[in-house]
N, C-alpha and C positions, 0 to 999 in steps of 0.2 A: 654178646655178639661181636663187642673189638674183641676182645680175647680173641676169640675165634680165626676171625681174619687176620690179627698179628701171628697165630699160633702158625695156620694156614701158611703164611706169606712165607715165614720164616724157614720152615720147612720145606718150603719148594724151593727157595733158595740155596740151603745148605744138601741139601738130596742133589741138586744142579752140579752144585764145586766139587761134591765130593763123586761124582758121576765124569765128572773133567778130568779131577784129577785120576784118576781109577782107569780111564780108557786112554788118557795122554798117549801112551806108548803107541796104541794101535791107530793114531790118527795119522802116521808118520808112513804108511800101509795106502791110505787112500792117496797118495800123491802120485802114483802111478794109473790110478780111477783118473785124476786129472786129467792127465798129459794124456789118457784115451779120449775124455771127454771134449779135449781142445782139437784132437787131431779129428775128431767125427765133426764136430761144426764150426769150427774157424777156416776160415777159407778167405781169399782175396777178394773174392768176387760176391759170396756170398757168407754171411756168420749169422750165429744163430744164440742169444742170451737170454737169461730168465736171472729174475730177482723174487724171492721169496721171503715174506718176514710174517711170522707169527707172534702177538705181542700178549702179555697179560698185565693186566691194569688194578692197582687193589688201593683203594683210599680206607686208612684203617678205621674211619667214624663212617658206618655205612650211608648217615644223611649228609654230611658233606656235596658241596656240586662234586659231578662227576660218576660214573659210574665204576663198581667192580664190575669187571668185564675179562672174558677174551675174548681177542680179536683176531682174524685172519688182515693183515693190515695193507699188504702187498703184494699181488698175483701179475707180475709183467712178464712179458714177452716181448722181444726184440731180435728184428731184421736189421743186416745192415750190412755194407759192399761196397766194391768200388767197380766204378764203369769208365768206358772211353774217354781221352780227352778230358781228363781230370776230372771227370766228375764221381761222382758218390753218391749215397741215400740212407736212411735211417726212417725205420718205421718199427715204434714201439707201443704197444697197448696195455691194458690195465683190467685184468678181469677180478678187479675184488669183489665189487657190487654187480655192476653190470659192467657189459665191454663198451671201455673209455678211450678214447684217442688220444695217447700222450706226445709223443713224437712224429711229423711226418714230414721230412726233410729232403729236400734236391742242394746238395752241395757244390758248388764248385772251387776246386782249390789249385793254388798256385804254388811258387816258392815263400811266397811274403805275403799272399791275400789270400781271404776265403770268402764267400757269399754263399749263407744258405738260406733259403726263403721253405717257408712252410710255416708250420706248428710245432714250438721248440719254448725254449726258457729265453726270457726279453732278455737276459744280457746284462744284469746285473744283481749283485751283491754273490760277494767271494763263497758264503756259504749256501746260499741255497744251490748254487751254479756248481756245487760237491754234491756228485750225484748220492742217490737214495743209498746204497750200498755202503758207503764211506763218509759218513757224519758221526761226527768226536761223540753224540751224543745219542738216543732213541729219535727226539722230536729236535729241530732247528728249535732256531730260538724264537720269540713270541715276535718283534718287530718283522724278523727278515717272514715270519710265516702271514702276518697282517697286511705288509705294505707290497711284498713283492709278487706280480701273479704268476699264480705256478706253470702255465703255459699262455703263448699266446699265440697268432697268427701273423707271419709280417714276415719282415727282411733282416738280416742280422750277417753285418760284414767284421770282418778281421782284421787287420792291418800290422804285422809284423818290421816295426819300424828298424829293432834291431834283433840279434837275438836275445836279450833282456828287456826287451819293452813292447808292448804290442796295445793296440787301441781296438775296441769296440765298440760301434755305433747301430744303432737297429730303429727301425719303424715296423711300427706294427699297431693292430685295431682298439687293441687297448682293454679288450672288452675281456680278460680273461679267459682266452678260448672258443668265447661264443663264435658261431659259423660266420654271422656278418658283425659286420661295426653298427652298433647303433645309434651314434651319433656324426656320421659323417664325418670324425675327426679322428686323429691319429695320436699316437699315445710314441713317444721319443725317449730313445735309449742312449747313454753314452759309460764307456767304463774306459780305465785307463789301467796300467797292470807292468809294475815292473817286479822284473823276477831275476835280478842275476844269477850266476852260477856260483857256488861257494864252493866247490868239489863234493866230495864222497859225504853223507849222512850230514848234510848242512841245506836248508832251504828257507828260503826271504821270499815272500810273497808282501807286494805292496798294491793296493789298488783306491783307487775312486771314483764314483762313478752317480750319474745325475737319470733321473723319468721324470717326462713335462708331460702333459695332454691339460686340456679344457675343453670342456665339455660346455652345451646349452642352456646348463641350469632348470631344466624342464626336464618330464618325465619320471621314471623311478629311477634311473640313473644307475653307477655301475659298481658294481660286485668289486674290491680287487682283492688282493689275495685269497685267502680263508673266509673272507666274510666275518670278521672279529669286529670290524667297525662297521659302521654306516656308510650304505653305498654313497659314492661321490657323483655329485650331479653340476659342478663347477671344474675349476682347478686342482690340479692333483703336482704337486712338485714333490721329487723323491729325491734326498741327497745323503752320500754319506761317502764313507769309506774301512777301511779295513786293511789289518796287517796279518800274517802267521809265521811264525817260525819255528822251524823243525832243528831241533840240530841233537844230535846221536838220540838219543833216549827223550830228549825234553821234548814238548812244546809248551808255546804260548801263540793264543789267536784272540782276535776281539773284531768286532765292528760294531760299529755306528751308524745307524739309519736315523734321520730325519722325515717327516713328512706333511707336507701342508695340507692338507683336505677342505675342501669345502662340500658341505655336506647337503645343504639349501642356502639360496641366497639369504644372504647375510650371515648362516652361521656357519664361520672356519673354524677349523680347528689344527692344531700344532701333536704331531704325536714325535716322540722323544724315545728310541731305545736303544741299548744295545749288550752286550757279552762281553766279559773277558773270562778267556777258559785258559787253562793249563793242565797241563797230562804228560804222564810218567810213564813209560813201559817199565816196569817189574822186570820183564822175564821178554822174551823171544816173542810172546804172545801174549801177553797179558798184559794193558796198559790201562791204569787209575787214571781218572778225568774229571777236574772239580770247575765248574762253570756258576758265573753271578749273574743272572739275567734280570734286565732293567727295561718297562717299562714305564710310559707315561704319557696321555695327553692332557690336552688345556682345557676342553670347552666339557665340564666335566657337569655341566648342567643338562646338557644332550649326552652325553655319552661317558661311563666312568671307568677306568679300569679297575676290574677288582682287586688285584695285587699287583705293586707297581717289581717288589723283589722277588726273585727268587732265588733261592740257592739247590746246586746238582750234585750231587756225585755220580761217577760213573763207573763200573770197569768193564772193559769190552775186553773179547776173549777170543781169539784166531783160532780154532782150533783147525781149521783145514785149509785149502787156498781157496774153497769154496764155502765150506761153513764155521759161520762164525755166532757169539752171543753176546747181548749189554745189558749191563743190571746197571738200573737209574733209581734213585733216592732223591726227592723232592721236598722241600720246606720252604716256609715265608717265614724268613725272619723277622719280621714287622707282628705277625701271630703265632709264633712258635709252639701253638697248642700242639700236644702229640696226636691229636684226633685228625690236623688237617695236613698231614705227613703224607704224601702220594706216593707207592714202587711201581716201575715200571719192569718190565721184561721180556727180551727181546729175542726170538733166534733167527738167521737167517741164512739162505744159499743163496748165493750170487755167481754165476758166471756168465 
């Protein structure tokens, strides 16, 4: 049965490359499909976006955690404009499972400030705040998907100190999305983000950035990110930071997340992770992507991680301005068995 699924895997893979390479020529065709597609729903006042990703999942020991699967992984839609007197909106939703509310924003923006209040991303860590369309990799990395929550309800201001440095501060309920706050308290955002200018295929991204909230210590307490850990029913401190740099062909990017949890009184917990990735473009369209993913927490009597390493490869593939594909290859180097070897598979249309 591994045979099988190696056999399987392997062949859907090279049927893919040799399917890319074979129609390369005619994708060069749909860029005028584009520039119809932007002229029908980009508009000033009103735009109209959709993100699509289809993924397939194959662990080659079929008992391993995890399932072989495919998945339909992302079905968005998104409104978005600008209105009088500076202001704007952004309303985006999510029909994978059922219809989900991901975005719903009243902005207002200045020369040097913005304020937008709604249901948006708290405001920090460099890579979760790269939208769904444009991550180096299939899945974020295991910290920023644990610690950070994927939406919340609250306030979230801008501050453009210079043109290379600008500050982010946000309150919001804490509650990852839920309609009310359930504990009466508030959950606090701050990021910081210098970005000079380097010129032409040159880009320095530097940030830092802190989430405070305390909670009652009573109740079932709260959800954050993914639900990887146990909800927090005390203190929650979130610190870290993060660098990337682009320059002609290269990158390199990493961050670091910290987080304090307490989970019931008396027992905290310290979780510890973070990435360092690096990626190549090959070719005009094709760029190799090799990522070290690290987690860890302390209190590993209540709660364990079951692998603290991991190691990526990746190659994502541009084929249009609209569709694109990522082949991801996973291993723990700590159990390098070839049975617990994970491929991922990705394609998508974004615009």
């Amino acid at each position: 049965m591994r045979k099988l699924s190696i056999l399987v895997g392997l062949l859907c893979f090279i049927s893919t490359l040799s399917f890319v390479q074979t129609t390369h020529a005619q994708s060069k065709d749909s860029d005028s499909l584009y520039d119809q597609l932007r002229a029908l729903f980009e508009d000033d006042v009103i735009s109209f976006g959709s993100l699509l990703q289809s993924q397939a999942e194959v662990h080659w020991d079929p008992e391993s955690p995890g399932e072989n699967t495919f998945r339909f992984a992302t079905a968005r839609f998104k409104l978005y404009g600008n209105l009088d007197d500076h202001f704007s909106y952004v309303l985006q939703t999510d029909f994978t499972n059922s219809l989900a509310l991901l975005d719903a924003n009243i902005i207002y923006t200045t020369d040097h400030f913005a304020l937008t209040a709604g249901a948006q991303k708290p405001g920090i860590s460099a890579e979760f705040l790269t939208p769904a369309s444009s991550t180096d990799l299939v899945n974020r990395s295991r910290v920023v998907t644990s610690l950070v929550n994927r939406r919340d309800i609250g306030l979230l201001s801008r501050l453009s100190v210079s043109p290379s440095f600008y500050v982010l501060g946000g309150i919001f309920n804490g509650t990852n999305q839920n309609l009310e706050n359930n504990n009466n308290t508030f959950y606090y955002t701050g990021r910081l983000v210098f970005n000079p200018d380097l010129g032409d295929d040159n880009e320095l991204n530097i940030g830092v950035n802190v989430g405070l909230s305390s909670e009652s210590g009573t109740g079932t307490g709260t959800i954050i990110g993914n639900g990887f850990f146990p909800a927090v029913t005390g203190e929650r401190t979130i610190y870290g930071g993060d660098i990337r740099v682009e320059s002609g062909r290269l990158l390199l990017s990493s961050e670091l997340l910290i987080g304090a949890l307490e989970y019931a009184p008396g027992i905290k917990d310290e979780v510890t992770g973070y990435h360092i990735t690096g990626g190549y473009w090959v070719s005009e369209k094709a760029q190799i992507v090799l990522r070290f993913d690290h987690l860890e927490n302390d209190e590993n009597d209540f709660f364990t991680v079951p692998a603290e390493d991991l190691l990526l490869a990746g190659l994502n593939w541009n084929w249009t301005n609209t569709t694109s594909f990522q082949f991801n290859y996973q291993i723990n180097p700590d159990d390098p068995a070839f049975s617990d070897h994970l491929w991922l598979a990705q394609v998508q249309v974004a615009f």
